[in-house]
VOZA-98267 format. One record per residue: x negated, y, z negated of N, C-alpha, C, O in turn; residue number from 1. Coordinates in steps of 0.1 Angstrom, whole numbers. Layout:
BEGIN
ATOM     nX     nY     nZ    caX    caY    caZ     cX     cY     cZ     oX     oY     oZ  seq
ATOM      X      Y      Z      X      Y      Z      X      Y      Z      X      Y      Z  NUM
...
This chain:
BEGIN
ATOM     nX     nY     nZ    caX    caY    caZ     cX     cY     cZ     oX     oY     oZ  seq
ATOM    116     73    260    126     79    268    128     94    263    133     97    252    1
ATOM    122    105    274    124    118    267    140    121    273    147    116    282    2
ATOM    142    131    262    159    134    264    157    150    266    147    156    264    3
ATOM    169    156    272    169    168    262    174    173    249    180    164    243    4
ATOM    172    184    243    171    190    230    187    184    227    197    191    227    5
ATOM    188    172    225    202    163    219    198    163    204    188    169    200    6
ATOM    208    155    193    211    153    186    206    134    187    212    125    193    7
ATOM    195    131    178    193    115    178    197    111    174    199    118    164    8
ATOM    203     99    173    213     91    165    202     75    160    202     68    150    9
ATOM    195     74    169    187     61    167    172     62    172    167     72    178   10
ATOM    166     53    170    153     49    176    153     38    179    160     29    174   11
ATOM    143     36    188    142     24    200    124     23    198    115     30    202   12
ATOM    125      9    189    111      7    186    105     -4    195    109    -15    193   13
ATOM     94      1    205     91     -5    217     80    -16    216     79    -26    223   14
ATOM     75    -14    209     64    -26    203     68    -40    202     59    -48    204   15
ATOM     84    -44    201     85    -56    202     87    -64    216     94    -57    223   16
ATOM     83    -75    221     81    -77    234     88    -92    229     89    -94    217   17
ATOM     93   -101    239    101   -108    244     94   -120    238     82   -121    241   18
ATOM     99   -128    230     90   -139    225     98   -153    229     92   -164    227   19
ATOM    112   -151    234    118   -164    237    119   -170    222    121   -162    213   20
ATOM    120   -184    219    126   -192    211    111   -189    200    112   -190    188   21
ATOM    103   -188    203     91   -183    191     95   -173    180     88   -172    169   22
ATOM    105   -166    182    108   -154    173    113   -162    160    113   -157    149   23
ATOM    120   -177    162    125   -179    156    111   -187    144    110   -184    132   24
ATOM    102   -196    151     88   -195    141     85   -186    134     85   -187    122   25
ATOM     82   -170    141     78   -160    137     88   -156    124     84   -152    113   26
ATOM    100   -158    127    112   -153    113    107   -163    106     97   -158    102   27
ATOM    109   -172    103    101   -183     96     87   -181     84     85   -184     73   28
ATOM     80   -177     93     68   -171     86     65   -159     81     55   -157     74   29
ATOM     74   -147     85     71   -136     79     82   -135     64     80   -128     55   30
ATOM     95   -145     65    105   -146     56     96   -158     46    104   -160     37   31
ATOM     87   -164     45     75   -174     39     68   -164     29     69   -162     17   32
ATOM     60   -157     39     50   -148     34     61   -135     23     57   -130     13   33
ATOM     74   -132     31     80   -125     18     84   -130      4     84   -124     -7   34
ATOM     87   -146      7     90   -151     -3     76   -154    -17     76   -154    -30   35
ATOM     64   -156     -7     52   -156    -15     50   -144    -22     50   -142    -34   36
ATOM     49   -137    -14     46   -126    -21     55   -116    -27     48   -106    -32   37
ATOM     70   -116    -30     73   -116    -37     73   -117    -54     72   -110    -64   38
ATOM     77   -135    -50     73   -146    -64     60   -141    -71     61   -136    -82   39
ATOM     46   -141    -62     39   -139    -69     36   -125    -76     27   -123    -84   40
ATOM     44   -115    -70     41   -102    -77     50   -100    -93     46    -98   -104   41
ATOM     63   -104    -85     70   -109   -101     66   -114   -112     68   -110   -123   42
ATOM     61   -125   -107     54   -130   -119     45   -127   -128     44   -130   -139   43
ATOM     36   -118   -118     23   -110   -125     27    -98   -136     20    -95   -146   44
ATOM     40    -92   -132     45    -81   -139     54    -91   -148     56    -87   -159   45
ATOM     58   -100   -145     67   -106   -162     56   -109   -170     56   -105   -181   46
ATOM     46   -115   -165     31   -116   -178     31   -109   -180     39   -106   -188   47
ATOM     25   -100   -176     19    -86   -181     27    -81   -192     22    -79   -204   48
ATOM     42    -78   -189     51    -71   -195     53    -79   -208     53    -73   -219   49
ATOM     54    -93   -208     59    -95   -220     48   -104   -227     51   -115   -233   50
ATOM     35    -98   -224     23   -106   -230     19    -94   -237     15    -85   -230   51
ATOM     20    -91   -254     11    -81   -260     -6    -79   -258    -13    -69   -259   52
ATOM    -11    -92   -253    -23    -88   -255    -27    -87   -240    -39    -87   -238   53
ATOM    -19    -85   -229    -22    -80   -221    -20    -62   -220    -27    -54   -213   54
ATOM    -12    -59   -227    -13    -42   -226    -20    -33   -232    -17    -26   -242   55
ATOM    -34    -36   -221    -44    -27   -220    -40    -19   -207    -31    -22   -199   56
ATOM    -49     -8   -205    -52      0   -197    -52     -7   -182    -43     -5   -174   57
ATOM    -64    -16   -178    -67    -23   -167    -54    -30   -163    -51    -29   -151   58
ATOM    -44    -38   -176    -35    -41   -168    -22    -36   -164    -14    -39   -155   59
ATOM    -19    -26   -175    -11    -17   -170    -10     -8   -155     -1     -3   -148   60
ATOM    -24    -11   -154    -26     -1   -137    -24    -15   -129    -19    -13   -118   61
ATOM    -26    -27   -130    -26    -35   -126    -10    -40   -121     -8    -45   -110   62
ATOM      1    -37   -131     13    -35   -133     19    -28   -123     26    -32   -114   63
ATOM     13    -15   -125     23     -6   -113     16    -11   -103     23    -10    -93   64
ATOM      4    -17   -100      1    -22    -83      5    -28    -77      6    -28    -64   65
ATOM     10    -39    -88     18    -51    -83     35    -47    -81     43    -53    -74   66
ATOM     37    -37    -90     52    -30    -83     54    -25    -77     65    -25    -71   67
ATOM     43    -15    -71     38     -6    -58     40    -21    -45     46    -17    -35   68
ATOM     36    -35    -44     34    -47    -39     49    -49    -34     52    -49    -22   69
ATOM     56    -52    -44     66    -54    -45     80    -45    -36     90    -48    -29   70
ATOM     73    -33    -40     81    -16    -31     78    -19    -18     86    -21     -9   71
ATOM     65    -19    -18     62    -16     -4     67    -31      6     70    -30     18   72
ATOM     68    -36      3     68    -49     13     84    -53     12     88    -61     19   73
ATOM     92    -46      2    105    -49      2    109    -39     14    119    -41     21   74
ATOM    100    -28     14    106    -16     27    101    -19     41    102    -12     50   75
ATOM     95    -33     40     88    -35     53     98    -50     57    107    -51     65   76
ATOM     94    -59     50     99    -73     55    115    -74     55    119    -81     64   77
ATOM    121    -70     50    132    -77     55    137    -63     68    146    -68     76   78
ATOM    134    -53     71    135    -50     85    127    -60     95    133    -67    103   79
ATOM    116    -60     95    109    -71    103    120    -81    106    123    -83    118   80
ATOM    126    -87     96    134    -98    101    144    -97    108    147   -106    116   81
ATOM    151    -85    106    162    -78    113    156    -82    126    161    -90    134   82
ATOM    147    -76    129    143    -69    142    138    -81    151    141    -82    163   83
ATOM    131    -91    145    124   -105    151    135   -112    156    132   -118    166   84
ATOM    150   -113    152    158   -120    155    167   -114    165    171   -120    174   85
ATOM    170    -98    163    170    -93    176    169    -89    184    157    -87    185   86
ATOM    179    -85    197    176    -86    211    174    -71    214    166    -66    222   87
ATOM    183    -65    204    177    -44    208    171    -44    198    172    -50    188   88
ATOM    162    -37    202    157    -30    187    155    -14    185    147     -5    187   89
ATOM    171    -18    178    171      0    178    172      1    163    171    -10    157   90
ATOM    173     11    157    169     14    143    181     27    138    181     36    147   91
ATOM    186     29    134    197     45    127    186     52    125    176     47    121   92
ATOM    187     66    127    180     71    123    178     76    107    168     81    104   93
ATOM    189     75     98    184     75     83    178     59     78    169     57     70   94
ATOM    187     49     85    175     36     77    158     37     84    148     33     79   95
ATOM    158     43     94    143     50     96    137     53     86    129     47     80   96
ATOM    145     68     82    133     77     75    134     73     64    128     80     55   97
ATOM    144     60     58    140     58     45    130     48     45    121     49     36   98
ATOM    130     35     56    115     34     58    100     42     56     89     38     52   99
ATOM    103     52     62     94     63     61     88     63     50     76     59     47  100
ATOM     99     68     42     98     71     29     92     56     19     83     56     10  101
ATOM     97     47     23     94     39     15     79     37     16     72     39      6  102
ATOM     75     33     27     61     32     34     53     40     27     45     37     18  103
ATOM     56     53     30     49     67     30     45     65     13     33     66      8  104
ATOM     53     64      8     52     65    -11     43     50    -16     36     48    -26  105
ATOM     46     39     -4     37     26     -9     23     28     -6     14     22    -12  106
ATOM     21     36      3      4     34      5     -1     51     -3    -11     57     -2  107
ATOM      7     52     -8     -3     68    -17     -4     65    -27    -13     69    -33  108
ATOM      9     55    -35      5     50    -43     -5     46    -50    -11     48    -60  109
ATOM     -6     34    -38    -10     25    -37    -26     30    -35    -36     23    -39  110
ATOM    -28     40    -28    -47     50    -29    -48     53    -43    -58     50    -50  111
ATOM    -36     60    -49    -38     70    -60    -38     53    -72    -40     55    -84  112
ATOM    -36     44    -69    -37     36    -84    -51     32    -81    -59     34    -90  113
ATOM    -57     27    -69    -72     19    -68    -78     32    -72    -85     30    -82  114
ATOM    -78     40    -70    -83     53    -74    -88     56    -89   -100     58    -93  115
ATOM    -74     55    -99    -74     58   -110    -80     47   -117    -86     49   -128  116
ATOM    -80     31   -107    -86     18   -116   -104     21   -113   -112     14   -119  117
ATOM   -108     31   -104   -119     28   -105   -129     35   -114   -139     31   -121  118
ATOM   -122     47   -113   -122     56   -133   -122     45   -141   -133     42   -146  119
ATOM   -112     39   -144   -112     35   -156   -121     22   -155   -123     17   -166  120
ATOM   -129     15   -141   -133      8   -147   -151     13   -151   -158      6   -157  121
ATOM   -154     28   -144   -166     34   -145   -165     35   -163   -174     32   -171  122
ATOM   -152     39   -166   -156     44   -184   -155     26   -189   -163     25   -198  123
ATOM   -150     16   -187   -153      3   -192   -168     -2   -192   -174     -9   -199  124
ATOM   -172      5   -180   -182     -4   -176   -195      8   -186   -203      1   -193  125
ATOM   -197     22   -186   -201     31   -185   -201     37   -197   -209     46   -199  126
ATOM   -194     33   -206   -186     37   -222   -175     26   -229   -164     28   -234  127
ATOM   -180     16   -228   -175      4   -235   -170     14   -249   -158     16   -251  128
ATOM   -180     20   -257   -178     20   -269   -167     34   -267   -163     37   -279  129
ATOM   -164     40   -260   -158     51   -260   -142     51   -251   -135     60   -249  130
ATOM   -141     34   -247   -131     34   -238   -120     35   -243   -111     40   -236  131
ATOM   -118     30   -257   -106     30   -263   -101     42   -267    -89     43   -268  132
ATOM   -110     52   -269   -108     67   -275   -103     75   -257    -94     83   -255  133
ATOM   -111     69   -247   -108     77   -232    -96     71   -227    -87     77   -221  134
ATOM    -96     56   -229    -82     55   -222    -73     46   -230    -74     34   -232  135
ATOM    -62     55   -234    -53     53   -245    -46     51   -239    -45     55   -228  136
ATOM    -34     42   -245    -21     38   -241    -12     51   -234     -5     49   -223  137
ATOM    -12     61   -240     -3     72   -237    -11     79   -227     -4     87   -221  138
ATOM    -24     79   -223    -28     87   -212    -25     76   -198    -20     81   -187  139
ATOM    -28     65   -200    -24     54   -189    -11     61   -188     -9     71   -181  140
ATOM     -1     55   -195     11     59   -188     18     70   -181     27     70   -173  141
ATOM      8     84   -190      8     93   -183      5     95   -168     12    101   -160  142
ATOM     -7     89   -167    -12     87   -156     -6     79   -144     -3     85   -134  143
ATOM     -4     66   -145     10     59   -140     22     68   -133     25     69   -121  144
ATOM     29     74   -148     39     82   -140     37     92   -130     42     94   -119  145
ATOM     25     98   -137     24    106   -124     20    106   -113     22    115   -105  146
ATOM     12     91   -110     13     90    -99     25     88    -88     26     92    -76  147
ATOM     33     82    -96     55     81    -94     55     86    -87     55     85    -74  148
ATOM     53     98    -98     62    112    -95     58    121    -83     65    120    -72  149
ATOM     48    129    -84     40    129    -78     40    127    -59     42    136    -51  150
ATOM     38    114    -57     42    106    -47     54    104    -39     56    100    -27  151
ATOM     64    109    -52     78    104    -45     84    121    -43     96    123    -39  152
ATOM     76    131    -45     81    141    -43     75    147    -28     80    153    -18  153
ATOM     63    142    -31     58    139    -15     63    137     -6     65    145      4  154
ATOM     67    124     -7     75    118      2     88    125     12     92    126     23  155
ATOM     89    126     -2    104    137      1    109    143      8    120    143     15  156
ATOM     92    153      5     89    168     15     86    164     28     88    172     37  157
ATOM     80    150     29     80    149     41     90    143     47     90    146     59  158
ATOM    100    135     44    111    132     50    118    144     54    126    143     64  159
ATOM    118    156     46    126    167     48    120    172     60    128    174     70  160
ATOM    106    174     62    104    186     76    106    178     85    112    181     95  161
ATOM    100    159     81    105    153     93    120    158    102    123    160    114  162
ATOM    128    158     90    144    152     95    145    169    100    155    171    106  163
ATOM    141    177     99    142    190    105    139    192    117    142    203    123  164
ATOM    132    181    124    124    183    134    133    182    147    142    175    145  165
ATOM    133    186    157    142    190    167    136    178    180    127    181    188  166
ATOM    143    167    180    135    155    190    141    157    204    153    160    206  167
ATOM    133    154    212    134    152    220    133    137    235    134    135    247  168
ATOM    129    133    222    134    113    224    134    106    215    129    111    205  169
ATOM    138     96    214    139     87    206    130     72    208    135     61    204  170
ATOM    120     73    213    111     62    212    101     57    208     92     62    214  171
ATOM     97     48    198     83     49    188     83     37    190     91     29    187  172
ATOM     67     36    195     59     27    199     50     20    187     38     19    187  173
ATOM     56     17    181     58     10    167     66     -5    167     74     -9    175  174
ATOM     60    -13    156     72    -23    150     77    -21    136     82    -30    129  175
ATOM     76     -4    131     84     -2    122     81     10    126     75     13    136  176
ATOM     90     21    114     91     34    115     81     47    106     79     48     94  177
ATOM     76     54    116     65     57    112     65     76    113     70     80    124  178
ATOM     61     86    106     66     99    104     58    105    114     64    115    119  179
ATOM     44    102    120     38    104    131     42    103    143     43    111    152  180
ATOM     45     90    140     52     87    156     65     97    159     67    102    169  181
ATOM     72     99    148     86    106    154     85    121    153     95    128    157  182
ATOM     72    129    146     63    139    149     63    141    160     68    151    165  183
ATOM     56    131    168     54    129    185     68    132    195     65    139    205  184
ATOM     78    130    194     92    135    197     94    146    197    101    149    207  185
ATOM     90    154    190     94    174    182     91    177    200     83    174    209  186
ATOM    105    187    201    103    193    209    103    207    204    100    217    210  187
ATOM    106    205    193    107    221    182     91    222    179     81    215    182  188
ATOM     94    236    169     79    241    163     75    227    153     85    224    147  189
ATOM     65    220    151     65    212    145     49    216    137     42    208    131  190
ATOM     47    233    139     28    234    135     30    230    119     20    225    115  191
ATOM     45    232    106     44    227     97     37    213     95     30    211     85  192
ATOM     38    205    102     39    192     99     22    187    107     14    178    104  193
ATOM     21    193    115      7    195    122     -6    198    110    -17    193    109  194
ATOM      3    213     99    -10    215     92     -9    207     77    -18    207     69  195
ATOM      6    201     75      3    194     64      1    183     61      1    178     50  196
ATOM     -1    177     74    -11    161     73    -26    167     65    -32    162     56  197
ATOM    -30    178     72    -51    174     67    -49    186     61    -60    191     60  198
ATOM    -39    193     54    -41    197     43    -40    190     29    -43    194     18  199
ATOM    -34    179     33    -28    173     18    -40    161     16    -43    156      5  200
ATOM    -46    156     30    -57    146     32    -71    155     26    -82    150     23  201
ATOM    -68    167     26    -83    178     22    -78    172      6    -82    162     -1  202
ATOM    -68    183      3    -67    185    -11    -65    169    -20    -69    168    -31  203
ATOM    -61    162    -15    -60    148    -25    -66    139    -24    -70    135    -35  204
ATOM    -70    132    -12    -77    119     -4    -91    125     -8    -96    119    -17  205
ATOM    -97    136     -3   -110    134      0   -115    132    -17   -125    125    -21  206
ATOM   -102    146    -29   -110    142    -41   -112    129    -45   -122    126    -51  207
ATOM   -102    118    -42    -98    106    -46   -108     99    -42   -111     89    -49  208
ATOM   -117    101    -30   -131     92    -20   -140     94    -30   -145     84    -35  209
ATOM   -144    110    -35   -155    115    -42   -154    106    -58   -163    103    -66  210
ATOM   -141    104    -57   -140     99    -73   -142     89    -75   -146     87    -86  211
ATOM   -140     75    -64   -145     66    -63   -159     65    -61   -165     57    -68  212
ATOM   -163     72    -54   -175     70    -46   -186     72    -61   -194     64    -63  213
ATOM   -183     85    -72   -192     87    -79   -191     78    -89   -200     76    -97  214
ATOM   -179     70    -89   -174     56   -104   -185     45   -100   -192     40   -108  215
ATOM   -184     43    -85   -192     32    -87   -211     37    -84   -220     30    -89  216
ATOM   -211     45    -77   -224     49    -79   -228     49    -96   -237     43   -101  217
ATOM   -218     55   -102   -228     51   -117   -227     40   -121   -235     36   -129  218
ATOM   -217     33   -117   -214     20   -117   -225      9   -116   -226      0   -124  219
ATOM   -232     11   -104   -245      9   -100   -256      4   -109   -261     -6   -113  220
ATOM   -258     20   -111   -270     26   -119   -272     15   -129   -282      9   -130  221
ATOM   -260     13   -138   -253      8   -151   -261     -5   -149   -268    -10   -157  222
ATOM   -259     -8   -136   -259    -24   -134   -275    -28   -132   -280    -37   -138  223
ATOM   -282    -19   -124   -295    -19   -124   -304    -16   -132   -315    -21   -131  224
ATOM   -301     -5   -142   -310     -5   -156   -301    -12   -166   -307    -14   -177  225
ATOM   -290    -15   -165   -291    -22   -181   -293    -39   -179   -298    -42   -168  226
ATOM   -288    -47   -187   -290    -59   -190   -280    -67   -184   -269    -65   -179  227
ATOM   -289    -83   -184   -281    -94   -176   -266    -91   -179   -258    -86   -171  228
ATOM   -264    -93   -191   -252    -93   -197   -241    -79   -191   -230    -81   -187  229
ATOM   -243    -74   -192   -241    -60   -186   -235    -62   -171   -224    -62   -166  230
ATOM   -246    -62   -167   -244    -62   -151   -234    -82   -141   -233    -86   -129  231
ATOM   -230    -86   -154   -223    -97   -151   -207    -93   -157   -198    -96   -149  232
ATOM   -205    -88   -167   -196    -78   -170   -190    -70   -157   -179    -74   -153  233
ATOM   -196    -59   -152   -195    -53   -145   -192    -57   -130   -185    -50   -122  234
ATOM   -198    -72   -125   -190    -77   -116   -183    -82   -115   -179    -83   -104  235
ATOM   -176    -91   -128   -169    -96   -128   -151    -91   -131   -141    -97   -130  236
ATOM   -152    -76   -134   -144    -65   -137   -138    -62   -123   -127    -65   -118  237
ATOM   -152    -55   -119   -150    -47   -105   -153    -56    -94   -151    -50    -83  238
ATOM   -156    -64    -93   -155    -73    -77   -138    -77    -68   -135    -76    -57  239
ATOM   -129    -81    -80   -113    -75    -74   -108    -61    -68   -101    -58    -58  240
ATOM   -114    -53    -80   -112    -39    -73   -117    -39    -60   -111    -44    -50  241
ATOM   -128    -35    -60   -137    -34    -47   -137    -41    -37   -142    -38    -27  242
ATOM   -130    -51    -40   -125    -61    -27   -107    -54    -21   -104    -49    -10  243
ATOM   -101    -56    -32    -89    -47    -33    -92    -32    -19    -89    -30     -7  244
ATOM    -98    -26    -27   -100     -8    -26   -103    -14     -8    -94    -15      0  245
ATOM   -118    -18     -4   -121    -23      8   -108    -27     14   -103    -21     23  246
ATOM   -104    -34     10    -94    -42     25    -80    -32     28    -73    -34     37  247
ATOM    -80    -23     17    -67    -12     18    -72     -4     26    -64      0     35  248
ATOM    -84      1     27    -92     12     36    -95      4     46    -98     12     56  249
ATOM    -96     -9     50    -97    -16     62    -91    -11     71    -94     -5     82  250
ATOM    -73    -18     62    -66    -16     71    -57      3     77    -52      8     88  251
ATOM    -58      6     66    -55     26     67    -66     27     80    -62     32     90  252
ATOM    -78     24     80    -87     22     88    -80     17    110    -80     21    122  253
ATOM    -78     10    105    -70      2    116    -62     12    120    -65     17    130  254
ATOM    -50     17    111    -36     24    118    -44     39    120    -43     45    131  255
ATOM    -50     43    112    -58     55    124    -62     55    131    -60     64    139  256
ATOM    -73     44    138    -76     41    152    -68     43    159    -68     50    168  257
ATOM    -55     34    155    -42     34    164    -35     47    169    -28     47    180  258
ATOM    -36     60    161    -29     73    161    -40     78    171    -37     85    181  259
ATOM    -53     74    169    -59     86    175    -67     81    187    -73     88    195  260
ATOM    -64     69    187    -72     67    201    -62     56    213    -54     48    208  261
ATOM    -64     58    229    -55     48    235    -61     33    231    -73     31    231  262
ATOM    -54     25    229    -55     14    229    -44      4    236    -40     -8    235  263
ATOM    -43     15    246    -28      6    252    -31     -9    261    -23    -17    265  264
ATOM    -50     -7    263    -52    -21    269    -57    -29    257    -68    -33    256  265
ATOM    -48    -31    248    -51    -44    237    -40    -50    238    -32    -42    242  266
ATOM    -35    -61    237    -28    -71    236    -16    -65    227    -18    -58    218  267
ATOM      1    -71    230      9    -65    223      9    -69    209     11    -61    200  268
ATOM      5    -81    207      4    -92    196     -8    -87    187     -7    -89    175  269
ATOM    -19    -82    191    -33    -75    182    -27    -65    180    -32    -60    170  270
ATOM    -15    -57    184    -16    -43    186     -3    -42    171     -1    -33    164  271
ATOM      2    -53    171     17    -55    164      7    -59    149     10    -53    139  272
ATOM     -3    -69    150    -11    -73    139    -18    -64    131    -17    -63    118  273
ATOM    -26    -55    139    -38    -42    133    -27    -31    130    -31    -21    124  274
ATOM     -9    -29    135     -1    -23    129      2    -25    116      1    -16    107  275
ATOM      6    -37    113     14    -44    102      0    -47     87      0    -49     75  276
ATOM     -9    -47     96    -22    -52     83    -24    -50     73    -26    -59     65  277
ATOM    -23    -35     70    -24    -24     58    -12    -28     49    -14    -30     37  278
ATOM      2    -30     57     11    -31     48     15    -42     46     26    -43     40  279
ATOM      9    -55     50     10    -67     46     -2    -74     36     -2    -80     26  280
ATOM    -11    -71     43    -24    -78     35    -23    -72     23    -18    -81     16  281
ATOM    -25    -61     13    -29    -61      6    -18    -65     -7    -22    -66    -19  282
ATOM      2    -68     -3     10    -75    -13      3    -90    -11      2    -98    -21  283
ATOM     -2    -93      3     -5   -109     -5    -18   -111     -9    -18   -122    -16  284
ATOM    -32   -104     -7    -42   -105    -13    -42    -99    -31    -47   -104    -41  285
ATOM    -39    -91    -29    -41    -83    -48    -36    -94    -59    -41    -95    -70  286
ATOM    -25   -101    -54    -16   -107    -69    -25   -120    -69    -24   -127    -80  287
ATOM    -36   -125    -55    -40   -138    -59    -49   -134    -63    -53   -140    -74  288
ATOM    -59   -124    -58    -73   -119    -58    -70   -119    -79    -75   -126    -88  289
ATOM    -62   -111    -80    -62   -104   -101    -62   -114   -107    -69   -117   -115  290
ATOM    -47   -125   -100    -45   -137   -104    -56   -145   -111    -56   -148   -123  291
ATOM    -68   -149    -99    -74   -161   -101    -89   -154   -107    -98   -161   -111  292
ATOM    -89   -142   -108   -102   -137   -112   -104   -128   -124   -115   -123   -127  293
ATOM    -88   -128   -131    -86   -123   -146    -87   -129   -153    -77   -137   -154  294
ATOM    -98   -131   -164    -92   -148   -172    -83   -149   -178    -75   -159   -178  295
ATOM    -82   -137   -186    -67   -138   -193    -52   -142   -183    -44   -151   -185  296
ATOM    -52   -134   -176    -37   -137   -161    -39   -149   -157    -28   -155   -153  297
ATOM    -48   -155   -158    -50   -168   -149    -44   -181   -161    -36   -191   -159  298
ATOM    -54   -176   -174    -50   -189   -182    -36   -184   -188    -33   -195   -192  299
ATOM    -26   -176   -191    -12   -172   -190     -5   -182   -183      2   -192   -186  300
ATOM    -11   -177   -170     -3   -186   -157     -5   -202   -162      3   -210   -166  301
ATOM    -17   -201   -160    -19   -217   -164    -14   -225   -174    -12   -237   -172  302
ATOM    -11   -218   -186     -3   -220   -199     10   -221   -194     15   -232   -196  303
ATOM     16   -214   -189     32   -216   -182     34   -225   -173     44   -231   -172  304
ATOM     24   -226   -167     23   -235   -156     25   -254   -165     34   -261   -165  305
ATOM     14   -255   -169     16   -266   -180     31   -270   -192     34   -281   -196  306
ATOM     36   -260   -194     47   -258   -200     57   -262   -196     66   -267   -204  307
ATOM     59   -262   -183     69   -261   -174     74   -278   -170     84   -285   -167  308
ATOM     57   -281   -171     60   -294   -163     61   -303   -175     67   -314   -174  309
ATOM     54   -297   -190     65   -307   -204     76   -307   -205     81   -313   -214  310
């Protein structure tokens, strides 16, 4: 609905379509999948936290991922539920942009930690004998914070030019709230926001690709000239990452098709799924994927697990 140069008070997110008495299955299963995922991120960060011989490096980054899990999907699902149960779906426009914000800060994180774990697992894999001198307790956490920080200042700046922006409707073709889409509204000058998407994609993302890209290429190398032993090490470290890293770029993969190309002849239901993917899939894949493929996380769990039922 374009308006004139008014003052917005809400948004009207058009993506959801009429499901009859199904919505109430659907609340059902997305309030399931929150409760799963959840629980299981919790739990990963009470091990972690109160297991000394888990605080290494690997799982400290492992930590903030699973709190990043935790963030992000707390800023997603219980709106969903809101919205699945009702009949408008209009939105305020500040619980929007704190969606925004929430979102916006869960998936840069969430680049900037797969990122930093693939560093650290090139120097594990790459300098076993030099890892403890490269990644020290106090540079991890350095590292950690700054990605926080960092991210959440980001954020910020972008909620600020957002909420500067002068709309001239209020409709986003969305099942949540998104800084593009309400970009798309500006009937004001909006070239800020135009040039600081692929300036900030130049200066951070692409170093972050290169940085992966060269971890595991020597990563590789490692694996093909050194020994059995070696090269079973090395996948059994990094096959969660790289499954992880993959299915996050999957789905980031997905919601850019969506920005940049029509897809308005796909189905509402594919269209609501390849939205939600990025920020659903990877809180409930990461905590089982670390879970069941850490030995140490797994036999913890398993120790508690046994405990519980003496």
């Amino acid at each position: 609905m374009k308006m004139n140069s008014t003052k917005v008070t809400y948004f009207t997110l058009s993506a959801y379509f009429d499901t009859g008495h199904l919505k109430y299955l659907y609340f059902m299963i997305i309030i399931s999948l929150y409760l799963v995922i959840a629980g299981a991120n919790v739990l990963l960060i009470v091990v972690i936290c109160t297991n000394r011989s888990l605080h290494e490096p690997m799982y400290m980054f492992l930590c903030s991922l699973f709190v990043n899990e935790l963030y992000g999907s707390t800023g997603l699902f219980p709106f969903l539920l809101v919205q699945i149960l009702s009949d408008v779906h209009n939105v305020s426009v500040p619980l929007c942009f704190l969606q925004i914000h929430c979102l916006y800060l869960y998936a840069n994180v969430e680049i900037f930690t797969l990122g930093v774990m693939s560093y650290d697992r090139y120097v594990a894999v790459c300098f076993p004998l030099q890892y403890n001198t490269r990644m020290t307790y106090c540079k991890v956490a350095k590292m950690i914070t700054f990605i926080w920080l960092c991210n959440a200042v980001n954020a910020a700046v972008l909620i600020c030019v957002t909420a500067m922006l002068q709309l001239c409707g209020n409709v986003i073709n969305k099942v949540w709230c998104d800084s593009p889409s309400v970009t798309k509204l500006a009937c004001s000058d909006n070239t800020f926001s135009d040039i600081y998407g692929p300036v900030y994609l130049l200066i951070v993302f692409v170093p972050l690709i290169i940085l992966i890209l060269f971890s595991y290429m020597r990563i590789l190398k490692v694996c093909f000239s050194g020994s059995k032993q070696t090269r079973q090490k090395a996948v059994s470290t990094c096959t969660p990452h790289l499954i992880s890293l993959l299915n996050f770029y999957f789905g980031g993969f997905f919601e850019i098709t969506q920005r940049g190309f029509n897809i308005s002849h796909v189905s509402d239901m594919l269209r609501a799924f390849l939205s939600l993917y990025w920020t659903m899939s990877p809180p409930i894949l990461n905590p089982v994927l670390y879970g069941l493929s850490m030995t140490k996380i797994r036999n913890i769990c398993t120790n508690l697990t046994v405990c519980r039922r003496k």
